[in-house]
C-alpha positions as CSV (number, residue, x, y, z in Angstrom):
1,X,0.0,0.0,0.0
2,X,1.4,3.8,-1.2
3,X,2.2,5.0,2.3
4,X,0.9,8.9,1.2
5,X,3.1,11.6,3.9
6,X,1.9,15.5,4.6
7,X,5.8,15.8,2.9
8,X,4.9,14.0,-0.1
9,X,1.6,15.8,-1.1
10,X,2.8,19.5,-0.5
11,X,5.9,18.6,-2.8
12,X,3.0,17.1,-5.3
13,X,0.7,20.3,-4.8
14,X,4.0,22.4,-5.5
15,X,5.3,20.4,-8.5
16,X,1.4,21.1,-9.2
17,X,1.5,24.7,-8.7
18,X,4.7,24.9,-10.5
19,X,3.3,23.8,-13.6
20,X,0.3,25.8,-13.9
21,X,2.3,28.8,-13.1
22,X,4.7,27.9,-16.4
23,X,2.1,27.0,-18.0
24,X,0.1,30.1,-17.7
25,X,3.3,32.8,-18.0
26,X,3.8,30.2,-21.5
27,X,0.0,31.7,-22.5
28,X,0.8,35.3,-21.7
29,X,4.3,35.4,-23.9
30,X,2.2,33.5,-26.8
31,X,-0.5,36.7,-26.6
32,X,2.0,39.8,-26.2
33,X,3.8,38.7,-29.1
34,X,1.4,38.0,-31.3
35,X,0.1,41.4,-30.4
36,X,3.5,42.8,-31.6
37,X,4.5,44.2,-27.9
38,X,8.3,45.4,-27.4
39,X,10.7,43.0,-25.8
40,X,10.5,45.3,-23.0
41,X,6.7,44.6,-22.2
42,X,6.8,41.1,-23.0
43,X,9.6,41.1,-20.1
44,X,8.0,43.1,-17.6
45,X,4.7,41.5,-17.6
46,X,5.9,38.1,-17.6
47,X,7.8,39.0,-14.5
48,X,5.2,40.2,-12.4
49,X,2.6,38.2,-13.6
50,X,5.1,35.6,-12.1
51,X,5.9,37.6,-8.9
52,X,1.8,37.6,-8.3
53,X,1.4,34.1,-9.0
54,X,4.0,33.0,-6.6
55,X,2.5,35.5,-4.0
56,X,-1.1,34.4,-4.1
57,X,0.0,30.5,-4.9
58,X,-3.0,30.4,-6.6
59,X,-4.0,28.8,-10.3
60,X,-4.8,31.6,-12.5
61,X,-8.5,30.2,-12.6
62,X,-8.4,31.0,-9.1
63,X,-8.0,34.7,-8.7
64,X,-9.8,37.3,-7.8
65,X,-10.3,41.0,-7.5
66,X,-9.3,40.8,-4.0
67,X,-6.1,38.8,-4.3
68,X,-5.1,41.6,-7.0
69,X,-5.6,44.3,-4.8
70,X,-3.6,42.5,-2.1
71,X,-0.5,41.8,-4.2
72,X,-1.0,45.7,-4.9
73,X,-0.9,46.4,-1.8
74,X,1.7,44.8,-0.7
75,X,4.2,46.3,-3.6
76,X,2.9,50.3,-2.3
77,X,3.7,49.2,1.6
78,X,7.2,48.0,0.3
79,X,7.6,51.4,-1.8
80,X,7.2,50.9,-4.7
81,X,6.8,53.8,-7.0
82,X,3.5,55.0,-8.1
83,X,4.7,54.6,-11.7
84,X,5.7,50.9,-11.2
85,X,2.2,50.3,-9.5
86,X,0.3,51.3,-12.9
87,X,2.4,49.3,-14.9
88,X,2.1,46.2,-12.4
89,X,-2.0,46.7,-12.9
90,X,-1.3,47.2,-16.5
91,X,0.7,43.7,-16.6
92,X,-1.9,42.2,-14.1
93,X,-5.0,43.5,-16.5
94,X,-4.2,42.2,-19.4
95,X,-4.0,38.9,-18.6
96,X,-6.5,38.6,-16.7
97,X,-8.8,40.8,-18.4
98,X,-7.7,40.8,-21.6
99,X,-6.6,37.4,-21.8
100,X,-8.3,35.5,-19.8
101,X,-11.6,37.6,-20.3
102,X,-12.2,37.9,-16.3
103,X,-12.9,41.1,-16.0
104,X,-11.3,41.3,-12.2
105,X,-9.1,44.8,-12.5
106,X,-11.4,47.7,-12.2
107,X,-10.0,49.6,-9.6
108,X,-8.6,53.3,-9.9
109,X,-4.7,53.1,-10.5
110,X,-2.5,55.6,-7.6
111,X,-2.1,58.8,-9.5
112,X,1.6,59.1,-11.0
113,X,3.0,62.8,-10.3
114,X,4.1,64.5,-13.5
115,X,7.7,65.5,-13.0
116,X,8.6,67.5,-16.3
117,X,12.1,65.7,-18.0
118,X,15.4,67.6,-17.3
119,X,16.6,69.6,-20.3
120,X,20.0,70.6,-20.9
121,X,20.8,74.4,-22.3
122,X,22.6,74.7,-25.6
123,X,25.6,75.6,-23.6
124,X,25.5,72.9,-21.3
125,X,25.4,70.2,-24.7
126,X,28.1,71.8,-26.1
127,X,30.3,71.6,-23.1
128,X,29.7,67.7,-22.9
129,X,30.3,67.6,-26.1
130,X,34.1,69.9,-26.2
131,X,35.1,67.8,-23.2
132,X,34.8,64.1,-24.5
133,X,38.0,63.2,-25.6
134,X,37.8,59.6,-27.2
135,X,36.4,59.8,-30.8
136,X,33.8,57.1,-30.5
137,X,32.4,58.3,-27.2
138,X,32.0,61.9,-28.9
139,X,30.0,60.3,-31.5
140,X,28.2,58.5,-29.5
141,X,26.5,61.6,-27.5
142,X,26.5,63.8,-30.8
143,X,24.5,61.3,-32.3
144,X,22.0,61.0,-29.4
145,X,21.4,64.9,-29.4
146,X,21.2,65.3,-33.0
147,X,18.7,62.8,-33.6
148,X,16.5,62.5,-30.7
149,X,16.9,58.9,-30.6
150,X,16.2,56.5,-27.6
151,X,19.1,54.8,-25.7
152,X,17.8,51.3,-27.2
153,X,17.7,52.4,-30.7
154,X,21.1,53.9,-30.7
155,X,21.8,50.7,-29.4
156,X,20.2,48.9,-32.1
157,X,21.5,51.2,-35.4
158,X,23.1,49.6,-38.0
159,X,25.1,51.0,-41.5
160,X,22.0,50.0,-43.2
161,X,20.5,52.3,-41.6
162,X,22.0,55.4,-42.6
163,X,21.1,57.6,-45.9
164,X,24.1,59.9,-45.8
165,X,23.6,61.2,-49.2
166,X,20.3,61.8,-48.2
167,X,21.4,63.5,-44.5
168,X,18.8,60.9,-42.8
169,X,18.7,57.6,-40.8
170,X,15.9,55.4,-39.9
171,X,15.3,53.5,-36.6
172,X,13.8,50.3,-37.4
173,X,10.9,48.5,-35.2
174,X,11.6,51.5,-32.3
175,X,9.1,52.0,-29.4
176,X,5.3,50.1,-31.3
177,X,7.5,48.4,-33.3
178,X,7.2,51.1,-35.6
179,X,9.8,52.5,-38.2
180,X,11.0,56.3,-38.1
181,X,13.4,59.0,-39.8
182,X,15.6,61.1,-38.2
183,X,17.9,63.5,-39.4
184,X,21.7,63.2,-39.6
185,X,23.4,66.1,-38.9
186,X,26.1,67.6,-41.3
187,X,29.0,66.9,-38.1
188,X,27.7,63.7,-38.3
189,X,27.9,63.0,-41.7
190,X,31.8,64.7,-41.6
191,X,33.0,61.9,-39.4
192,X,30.7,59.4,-39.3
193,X,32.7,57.1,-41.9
194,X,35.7,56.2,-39.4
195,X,32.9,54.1,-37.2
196,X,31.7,52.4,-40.3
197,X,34.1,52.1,-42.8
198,X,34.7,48.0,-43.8
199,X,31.6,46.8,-41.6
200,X,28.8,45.1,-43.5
201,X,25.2,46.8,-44.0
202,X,23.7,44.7,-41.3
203,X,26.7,45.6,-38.6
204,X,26.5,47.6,-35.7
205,X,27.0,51.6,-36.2
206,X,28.5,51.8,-32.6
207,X,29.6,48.4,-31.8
208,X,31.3,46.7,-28.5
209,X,33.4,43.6,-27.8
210,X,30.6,41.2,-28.1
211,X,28.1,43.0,-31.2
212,X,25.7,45.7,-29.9
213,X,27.2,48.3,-28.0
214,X,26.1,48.1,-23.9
215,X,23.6,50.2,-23.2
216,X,25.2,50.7,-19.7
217,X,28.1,51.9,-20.7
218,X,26.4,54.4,-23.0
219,X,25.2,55.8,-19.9
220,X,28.3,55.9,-17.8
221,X,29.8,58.1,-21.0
222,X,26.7,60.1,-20.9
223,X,26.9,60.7,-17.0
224,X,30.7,60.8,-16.8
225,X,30.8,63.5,-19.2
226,X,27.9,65.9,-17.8
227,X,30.2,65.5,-14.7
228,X,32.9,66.8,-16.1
229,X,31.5,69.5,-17.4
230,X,30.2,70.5,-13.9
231,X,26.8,70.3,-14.5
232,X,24.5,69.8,-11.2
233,X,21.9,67.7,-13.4
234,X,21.1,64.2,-13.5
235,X,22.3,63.8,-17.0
236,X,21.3,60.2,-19.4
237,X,21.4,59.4,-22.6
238,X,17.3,60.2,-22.4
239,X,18.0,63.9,-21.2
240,X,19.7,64.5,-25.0
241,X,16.4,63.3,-26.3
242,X,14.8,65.5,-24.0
243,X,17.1,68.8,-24.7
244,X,16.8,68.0,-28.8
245,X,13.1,68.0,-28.6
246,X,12.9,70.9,-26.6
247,X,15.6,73.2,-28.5
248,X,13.6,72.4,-31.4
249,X,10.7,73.6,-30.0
250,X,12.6,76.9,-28.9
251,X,13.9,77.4,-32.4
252,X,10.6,77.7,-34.0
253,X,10.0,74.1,-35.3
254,X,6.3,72.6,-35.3
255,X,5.4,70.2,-32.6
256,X,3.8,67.9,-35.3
257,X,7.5,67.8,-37.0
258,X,9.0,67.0,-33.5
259,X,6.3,64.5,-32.9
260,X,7.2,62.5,-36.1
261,X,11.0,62.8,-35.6
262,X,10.5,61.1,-31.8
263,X,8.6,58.7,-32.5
264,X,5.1,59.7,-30.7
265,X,1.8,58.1,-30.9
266,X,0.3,61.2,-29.7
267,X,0.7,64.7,-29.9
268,X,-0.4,64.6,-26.1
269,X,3.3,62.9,-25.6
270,X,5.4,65.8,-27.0
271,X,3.4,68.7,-25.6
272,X,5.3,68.4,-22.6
273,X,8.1,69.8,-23.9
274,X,6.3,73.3,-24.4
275,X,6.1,73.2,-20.3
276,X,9.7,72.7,-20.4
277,X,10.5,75.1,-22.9
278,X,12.0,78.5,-20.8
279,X,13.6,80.4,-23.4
280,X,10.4,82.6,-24.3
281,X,9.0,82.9,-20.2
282,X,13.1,84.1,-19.5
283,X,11.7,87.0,-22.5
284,X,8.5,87.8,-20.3
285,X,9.2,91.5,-18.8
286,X,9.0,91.2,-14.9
287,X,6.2,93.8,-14.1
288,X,8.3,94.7,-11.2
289,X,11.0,96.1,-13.6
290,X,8.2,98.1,-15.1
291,X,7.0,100.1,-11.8
């Protein structure tokens, strides 16, 4: 006779648990990419779905509102961000909602505070810029400012890529998995051919020891330089996309244009750069000045 032990059938109900978990995460995957999601978002809500799984220790066909809201909770009493609260309910919703059609995440997400980007001056770009010494790394942050592009599509740039004749480049499958243009400046274009010169079309623009260029070391060049330049900013490779949308703005361009050239869904996106415009409030007369 099987001789059944308490030891046994929690290993059996974990080995259980185990499986539907896997099982489940396998279904989510299957829907985000045939959706066409980023690699990001497929990574982000496969990892919390899992984290909530293995918190409620619960088969999916199990949960409820409740358990959601608890799992929740517990992230915000940890400290989690408000911003990484409405991105776990976004992972969380669309599996179970979207997915699995049970209609279990209704709840109000925490309101996210709306901290405007920082934005470099002209000055302070051009002092990065003066005080990079190695060639590659000037590139590098030239070509971030001139073409607005995100850290990840630097990243991902190849010589195929580039239209010099033309002055433009395209990102392929950016942010929506969408293809864009951007311009190339003409200091680009003058020194652009040492970094590309006997590389195939489908090779890396900027490339490191092992292919694509890291993406952390990118930002240690970014923040290393801004350093050096003695600017008391928190400085990445996202605040040149922030200062090139924003000193396009200043210089007359349309926000439609600028929309296109980063890559926005919606105009909503890029109108945030008209609050963080301050050339033309620094041209507002103080009415102090005028008493």
């Amino acid at each position: 006779m099987l001789e059944i032990t308490a030891l046994g059938v929690l290993k059996f109900y974990t080995n259980q648990l185990q499986y539907l978990i896997m099982e489940n995460l396998q279904k989510l995957e299957n829907e985000l990419k045939l959706r066409g999601f980023s690699e990001r978002t497929v990574k982000m809500y496969l990892f919390y779905n899992r984290k909530f799984l293995e918190f409620i220790n619960k088969d999916s066909d199990q949960v409820t509102e409740e358990d959601i809201k608890s799992f929740i909770a517990s992230k915000m009493n940890a400290g989690t961000s408000a911003k990484s609260i409405v991105l776990i309910k976004s992972a969380l919703k669309f599996f179970y909602d979207e997915v699995l059609k049970k209609n279990i995440v209704t709840f109000k997400s925490p309101k996210v505070s709306k901290k405007l980007p920082t934005v470099l001056t002209r000055d302070e770009v051009k002092r990065i810029i003066d005080l990079i010494e190695n060639k590659k790394h000037k590139m590098i942050v030239m070509m971030l400012y001139s073409s607005g592009m995100r850290l990840s599509e630097l990243t991902n740039l190849k010589v195929e890529d580039l239209e010099l004749n033309e002055k433009v480049g395209w990102v392929r499958g950016g942010k929506g998995e969408k293809d864009r243009m951007f311009l190339l400046s003409n200091k680009i274009i003058e020194n652009i051919g040492d970094f590309i010169a006997g590389k195939e079309a489908s090779g890396y623009v900027f490339s490191g020891r092992k292919g694509k260029l890291s993406q952390r070391l990118i930002q240690k060049i970014v923040a290393s330089a801004a350093m050096r330049a003695g600017i008391n900013k928190r400085v990445s490779p996202h605040t040149m996309r922030h200062s090139f949308a924003t000193h396009l703005l200043e210089s007359g361009e349309n926000i439609r244009k600028i929309q296109e050239l980063l890559g926005h869904s919606s105009l909503s996106t890029t109108q945030i750069y008209t609050h963080v415009s301050t050339e033309e409030l620094k041209k507002v007369k103080n009415p102090l000045d005028n008493l």
